[in-house]
C-alpha positions in Angstrom: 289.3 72.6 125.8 287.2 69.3 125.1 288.7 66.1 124.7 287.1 64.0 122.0 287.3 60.3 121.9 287.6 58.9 118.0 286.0 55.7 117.1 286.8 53.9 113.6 283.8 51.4 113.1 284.2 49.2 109.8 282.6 45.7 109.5 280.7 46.0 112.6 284.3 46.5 114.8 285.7 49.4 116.4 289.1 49.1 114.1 292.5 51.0 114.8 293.0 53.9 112.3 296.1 54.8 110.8 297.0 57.6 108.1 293.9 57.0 106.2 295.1 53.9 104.5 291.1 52.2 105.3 291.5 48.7 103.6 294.5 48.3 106.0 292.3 49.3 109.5 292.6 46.4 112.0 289.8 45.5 115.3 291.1 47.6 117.9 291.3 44.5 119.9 295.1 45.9 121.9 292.9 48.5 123.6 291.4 48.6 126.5 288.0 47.4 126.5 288.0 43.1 125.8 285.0 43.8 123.2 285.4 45.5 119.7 281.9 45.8 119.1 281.1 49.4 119.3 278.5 49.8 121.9 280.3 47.5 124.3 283.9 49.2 123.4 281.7 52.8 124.5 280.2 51.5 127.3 283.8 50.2 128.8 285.3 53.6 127.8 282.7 55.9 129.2 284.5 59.2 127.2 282.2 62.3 127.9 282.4 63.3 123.9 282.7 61.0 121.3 283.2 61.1 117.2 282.3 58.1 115.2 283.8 57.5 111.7 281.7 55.0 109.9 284.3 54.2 107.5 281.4 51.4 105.8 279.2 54.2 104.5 281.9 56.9 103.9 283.2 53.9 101.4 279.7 52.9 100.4 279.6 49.9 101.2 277.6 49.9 104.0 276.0 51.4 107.4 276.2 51.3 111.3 273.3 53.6 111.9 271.7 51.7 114.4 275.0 51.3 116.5 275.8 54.9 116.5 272.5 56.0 117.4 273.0 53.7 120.4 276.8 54.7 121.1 275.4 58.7 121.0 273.1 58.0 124.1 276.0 56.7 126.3 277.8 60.2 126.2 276.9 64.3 126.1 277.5 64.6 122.5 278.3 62.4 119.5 279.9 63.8 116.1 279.1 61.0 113.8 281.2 61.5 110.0 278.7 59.3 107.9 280.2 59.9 104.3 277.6 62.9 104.0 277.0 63.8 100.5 274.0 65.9 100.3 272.1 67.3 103.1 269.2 64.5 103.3 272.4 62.4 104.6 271.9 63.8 108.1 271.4 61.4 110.9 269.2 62.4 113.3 269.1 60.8 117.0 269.7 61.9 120.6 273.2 63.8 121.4 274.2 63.6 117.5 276.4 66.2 115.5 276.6 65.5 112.1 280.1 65.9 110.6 280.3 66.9 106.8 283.4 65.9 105.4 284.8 67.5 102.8 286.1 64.4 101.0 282.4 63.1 100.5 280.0 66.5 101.0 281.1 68.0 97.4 281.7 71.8 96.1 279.0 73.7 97.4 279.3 74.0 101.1 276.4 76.5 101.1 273.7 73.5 100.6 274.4 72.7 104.2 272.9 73.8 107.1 273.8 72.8 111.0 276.5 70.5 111.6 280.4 70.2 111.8 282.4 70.5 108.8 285.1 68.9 108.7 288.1 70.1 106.8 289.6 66.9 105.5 293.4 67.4 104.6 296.3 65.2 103.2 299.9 66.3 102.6 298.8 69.7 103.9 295.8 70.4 101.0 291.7 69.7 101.7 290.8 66.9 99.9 289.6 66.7 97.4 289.6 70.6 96.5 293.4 70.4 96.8 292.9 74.0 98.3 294.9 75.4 101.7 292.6 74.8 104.9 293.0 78.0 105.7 290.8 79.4 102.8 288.0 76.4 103.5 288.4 78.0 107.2 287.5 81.2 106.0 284.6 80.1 103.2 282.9 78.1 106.1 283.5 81.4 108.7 280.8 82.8 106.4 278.2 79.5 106.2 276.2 78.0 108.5 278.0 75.1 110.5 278.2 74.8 114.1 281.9 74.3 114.4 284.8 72.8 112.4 287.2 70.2 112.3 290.9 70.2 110.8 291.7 66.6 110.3 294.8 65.7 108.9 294.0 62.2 107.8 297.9 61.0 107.2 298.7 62.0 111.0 295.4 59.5 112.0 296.8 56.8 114.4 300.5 57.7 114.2 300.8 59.8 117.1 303.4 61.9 115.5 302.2 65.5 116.4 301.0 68.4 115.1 300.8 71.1 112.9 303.7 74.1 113.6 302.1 76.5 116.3 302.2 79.4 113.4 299.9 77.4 111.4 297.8 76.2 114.5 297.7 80.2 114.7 296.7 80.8 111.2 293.8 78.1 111.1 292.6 79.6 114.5 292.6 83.3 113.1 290.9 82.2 109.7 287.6 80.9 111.8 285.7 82.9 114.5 283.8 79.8 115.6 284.3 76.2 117.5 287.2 74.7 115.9 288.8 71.3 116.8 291.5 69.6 115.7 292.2 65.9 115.0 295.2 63.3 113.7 298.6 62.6 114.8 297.7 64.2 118.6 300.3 62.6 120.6 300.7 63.8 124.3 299.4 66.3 126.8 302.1 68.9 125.2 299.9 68.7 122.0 297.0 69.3 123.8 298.3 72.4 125.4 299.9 73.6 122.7 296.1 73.3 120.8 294.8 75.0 123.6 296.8 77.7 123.4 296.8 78.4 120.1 293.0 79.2 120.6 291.1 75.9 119.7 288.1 74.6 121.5 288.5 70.9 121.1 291.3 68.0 120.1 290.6 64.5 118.7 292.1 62.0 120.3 292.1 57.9 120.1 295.9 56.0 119.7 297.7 58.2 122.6 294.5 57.5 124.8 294.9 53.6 123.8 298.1 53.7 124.7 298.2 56.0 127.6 299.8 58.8 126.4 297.3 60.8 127.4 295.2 59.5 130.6 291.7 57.9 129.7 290.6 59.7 133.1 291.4 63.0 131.0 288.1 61.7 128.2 286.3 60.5 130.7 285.8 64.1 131.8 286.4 65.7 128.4 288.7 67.7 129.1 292.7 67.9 130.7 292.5 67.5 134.3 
């Protein structure tokens, strides 16, 4: 199962996500590299896979193209959550994945081809649909995406846990394809209980910062 380092930019900062509350994000300035700006904050990390929330342009307020694009050659593959809202959104550049929220990408998912979807949830509903993840799971089973995401943006930075194994089960069952999951993973106990409920990949960022989980274990993408 791949490990997947998160990265919160905003104002030109890597900042410290935490339940989605955006206007409240802080520089990541505790962690481990001495820099917050992102290429440096990559560079000192060195994670083998990498996913970049530009929190700027998902707001509209703003872009951090340019420092993705050079954050994405550092490591094997970049998913990069741009605030997406019709297809010409797409970012292209070396090692990029595009991820198409659902908060931002709209109603029809079938306008989109290539990609990540990612399945945006709060208090257990897809935003802004308000319907279960388990039917978007199934819709995008039939579309064109290259994978999925289940984000549950309330668990972001709180390294509470996850989902009951029985709905980790459900999700995995409702999509044939490469599914990750991402918010509130804690420890390595999460990670093995992801991998065992069948998912390819886990999102990871506050247990890394604070060593829950080993940054050797991103490094190499994967539990060691």
């Amino acid at each position: 199962m791949d490990l997947v380092l998160a990265v919160d930019l905003r104002k030109g900062k890597v900042v410290h996500g935490k339940s989605g509350n955006r206007e409240q994000y802080l520089p990541l300035d505790w962690a481990h590299p001495q820099s917050t700006e992102p290429v440096r904050f990559v560079s000192a990390l060195r994670p083998k896979f990498l996913y970049i929330a530009d929190l700027d342009r998902i707001e509209g307020t703003g872009s951090h193209d340019t420092a993705i694009r050079s954050c994405a050659k550092l490591v094997k593959q970049c998913y990069v959550d741009r605030g997406i809202r019709t297809p010409i959104d797409y970012l292209t550049g070396k090692n990029i994945i595009n991820v198409i929220g659902t908060e931002t990408c709209g109603d029809d998912l079938n306008r989109y081809r290539g990609g990540v979807l990612s399945i945006d949830i709060r208090h257990g509903k897809v935003i802004p649909s308000g319907k279960r993840p388990v039917e978007v799971l199934v819709e995008a089973d039939r579309l064109g995406f290259e994978g999925c995401i289940v984000l549950s943006l309330e668990s972001v930075g709180t390294s509470r846990g996850i989902d009951p194994a029985a709905t980790l089960q459900a999700m995995r069952s409702a999509y044939t394809g490469t599914l990750l999951y991402g918010g509130g993973v804690a420890s390595p106990e999460d990670l093995q209980q992801l991998a065992d409920a069948g998912f390819d990949g886990a999102i990871v960022a506050t247990a890394v910062h604070r060593g829950s989980i080993p940054l050797s274990w991103v490094q190499e993408g994967c539990m060691c």
